[in-house]
C-alpha positions as semicolon CSV with decimal commas, in nm:
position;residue;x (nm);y (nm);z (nm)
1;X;-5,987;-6,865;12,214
2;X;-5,763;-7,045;12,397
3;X;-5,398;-6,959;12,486
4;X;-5,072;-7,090;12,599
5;X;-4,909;-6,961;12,864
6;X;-4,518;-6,901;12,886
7;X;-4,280;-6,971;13,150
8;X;-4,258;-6,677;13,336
9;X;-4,591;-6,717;13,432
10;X;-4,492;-7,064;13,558
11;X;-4,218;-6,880;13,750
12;X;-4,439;-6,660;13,905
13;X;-4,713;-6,936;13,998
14;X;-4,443;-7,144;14,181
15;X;-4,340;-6,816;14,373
16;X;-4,734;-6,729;14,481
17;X;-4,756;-7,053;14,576
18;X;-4,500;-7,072;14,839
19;X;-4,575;-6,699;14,918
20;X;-4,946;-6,636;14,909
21;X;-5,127;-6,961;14,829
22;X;-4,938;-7,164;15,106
23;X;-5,176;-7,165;15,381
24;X;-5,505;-7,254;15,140
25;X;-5,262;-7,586;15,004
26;X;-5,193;-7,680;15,304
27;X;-5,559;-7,729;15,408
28;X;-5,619;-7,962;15,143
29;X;-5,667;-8,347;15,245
30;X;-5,380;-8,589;15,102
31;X;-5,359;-8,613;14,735
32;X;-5,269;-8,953;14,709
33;X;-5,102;-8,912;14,303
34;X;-4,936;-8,634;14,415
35;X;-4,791;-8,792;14,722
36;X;-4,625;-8,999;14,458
37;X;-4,390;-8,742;14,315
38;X;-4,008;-8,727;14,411
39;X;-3,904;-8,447;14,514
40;X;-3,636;-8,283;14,343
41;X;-3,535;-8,131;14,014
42;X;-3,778;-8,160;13,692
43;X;-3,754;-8,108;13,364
44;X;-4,111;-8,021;13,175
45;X;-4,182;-7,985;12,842
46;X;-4,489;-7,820;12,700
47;X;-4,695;-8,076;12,513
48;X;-4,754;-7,965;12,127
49;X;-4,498;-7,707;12,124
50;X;-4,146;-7,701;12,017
51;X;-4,017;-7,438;12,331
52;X;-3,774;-7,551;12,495
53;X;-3,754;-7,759;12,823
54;X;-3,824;-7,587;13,163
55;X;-3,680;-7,745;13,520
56;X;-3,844;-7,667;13,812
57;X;-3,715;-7,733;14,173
58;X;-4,007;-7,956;14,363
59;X;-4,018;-7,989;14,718
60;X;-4,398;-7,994;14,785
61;X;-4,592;-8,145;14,463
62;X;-4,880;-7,966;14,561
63;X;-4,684;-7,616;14,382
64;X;-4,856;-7,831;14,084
65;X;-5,191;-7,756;14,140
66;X;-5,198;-7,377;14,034
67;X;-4,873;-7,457;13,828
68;X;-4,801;-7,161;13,604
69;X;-4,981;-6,847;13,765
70;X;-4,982;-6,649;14,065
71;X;-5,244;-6,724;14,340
72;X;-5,355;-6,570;14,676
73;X;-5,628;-6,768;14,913
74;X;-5,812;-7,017;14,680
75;X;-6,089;-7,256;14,724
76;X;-6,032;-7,620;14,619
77;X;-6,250;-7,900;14,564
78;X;-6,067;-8,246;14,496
79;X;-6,226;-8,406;14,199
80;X;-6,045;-8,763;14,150
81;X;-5,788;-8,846;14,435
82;X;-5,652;-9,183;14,352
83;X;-5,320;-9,360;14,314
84;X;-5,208;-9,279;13,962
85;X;-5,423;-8,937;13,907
86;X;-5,553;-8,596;14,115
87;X;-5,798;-8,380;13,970
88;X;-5,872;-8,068;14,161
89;X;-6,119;-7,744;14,079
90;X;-6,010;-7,426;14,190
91;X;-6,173;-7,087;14,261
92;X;-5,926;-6,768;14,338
93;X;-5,972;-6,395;14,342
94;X;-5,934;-6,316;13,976
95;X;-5,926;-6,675;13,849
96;X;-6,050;-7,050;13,835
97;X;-5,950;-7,351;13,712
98;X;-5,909;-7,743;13,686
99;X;-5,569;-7,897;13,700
100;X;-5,496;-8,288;13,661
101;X;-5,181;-8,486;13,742
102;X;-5,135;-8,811;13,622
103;X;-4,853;-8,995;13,772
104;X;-4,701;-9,277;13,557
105;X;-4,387;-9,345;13,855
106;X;-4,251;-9,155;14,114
107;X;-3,991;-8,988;13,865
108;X;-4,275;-8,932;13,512
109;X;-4,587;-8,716;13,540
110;X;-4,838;-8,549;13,303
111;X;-4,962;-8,202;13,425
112;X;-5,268;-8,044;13,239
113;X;-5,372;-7,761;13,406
114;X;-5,663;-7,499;13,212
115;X;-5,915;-7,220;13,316
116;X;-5,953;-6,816;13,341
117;X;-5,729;-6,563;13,456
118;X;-5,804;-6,215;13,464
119;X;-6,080;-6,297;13,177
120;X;-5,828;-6,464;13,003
121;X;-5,871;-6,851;12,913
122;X;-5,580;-7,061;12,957
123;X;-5,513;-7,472;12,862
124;X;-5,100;-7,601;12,915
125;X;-4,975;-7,992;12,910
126;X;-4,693;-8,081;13,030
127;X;-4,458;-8,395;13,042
128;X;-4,223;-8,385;13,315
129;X;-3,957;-8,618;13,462
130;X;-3,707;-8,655;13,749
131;X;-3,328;-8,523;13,643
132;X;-3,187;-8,539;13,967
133;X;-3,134;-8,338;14,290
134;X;-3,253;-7,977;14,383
135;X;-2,943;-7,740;14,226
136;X;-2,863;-7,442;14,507
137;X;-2,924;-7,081;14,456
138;X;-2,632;-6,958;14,293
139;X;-2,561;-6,609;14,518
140;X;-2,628;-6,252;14,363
């Protein structure tokens, strides 16, 4: 069966990313679609599902490639690279997967993004678009 994931495990994704992924993204060739993407603040909303809307703060598009779950050291292999669309297959200790982004203009994207983690399928859409600038950290 396949599940939807919720948004904490989108949190956490974005967070292993930047933390623990970092080095493996940054080995990848360009992604030409995602090259495309403004950076700033987003608003995405699950496809098929009446939660509500999610922002997320993007400063490197390529956090959208294991959007919505933790990662470590990953193996990639780019699938479509093209103007309007990246498809990449990943492999990661305790998971694998296939994410696609499908850029309509710098400011409106599609994210589908499915696989296995921990033995557990996963399959999430997403619409997103551009709301405006990063907001700060508000201090603890």
């Amino acid at each position: 069966m396949i599940t939807k994931r919720g948004w904490g495990r989108a949190a956490l994704g974005a967070v292993g990313l930047t933390l623990g992924g970092g080095l493996a993204i940054a080995a990848l060739p360009a992604l030409t679609a995602l090259a495309r993407v403004e950076h700033g603040q987003w608003e995405l909303k699950a496809i098929g599902s009446n939660d509500a809307t999610r922002t997320l703060c993007i400063t490197d598009p390529r956090v959208l490639i294991h959007y919505g779950h933790d990662v470590g050291q990953c193996q990639h292999s780019v699938i479509t690279n093209d103007t309007n669309t990246t498809t990449l297959h990943y492999a990661c200790r305790g998971s694998h997967g296939q994410t696609t982004v499908k850029v309509a203009t710098p400011r409106s994207f599609n994210l589908e993004t499915q696989g296995i983690i921990n033995g557990a399928p996963f399959e999430d859409e997403y619409e997103a678009r551009l709301i405006g600038s990063c907001t700060p950290a508000k201090p603890r």
